[in-house]
Phi, psi and omega in degrees: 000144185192140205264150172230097187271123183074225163232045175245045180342123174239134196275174186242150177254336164191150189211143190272115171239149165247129183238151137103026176277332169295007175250352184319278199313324181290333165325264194341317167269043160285154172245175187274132168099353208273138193270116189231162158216126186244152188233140221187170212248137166286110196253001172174177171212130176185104209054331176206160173307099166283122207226140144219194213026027158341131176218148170280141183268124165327130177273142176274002174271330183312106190126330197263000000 
């Protein structure tokens, strides 16, 4: 996970995302360990990166 300020990355250990129910079905097929990127509105931080609105970012690998 890695937060992107600028044109800087920093990794993140963990974050809360809120999505959804019309992404419900695309959830559901994540796998445990399986690598996203997800985009999202930041709504706070306390012990960790709070997200809502959320959506999964098209993967650019996808297909290769």
């Amino acid at each position: 996970m890695a937060r992107r300020s600028g044109n800087r990355s920093a990794p993140l250990k963990r974050a809360v995302s809120s999505f959804r129910k019309s992404d419900q079905d695309a959830l559901a097929q994540l796998k445990k360990g399986q690598v996203v990127t997800v985009v999202g509105e930041v709504d706070g931080k306390f012990m960790h990166v709070q997200l809502s609105d959320c959506q999964l970012a098209a993967d650019p690998l996808a297909g290769q």
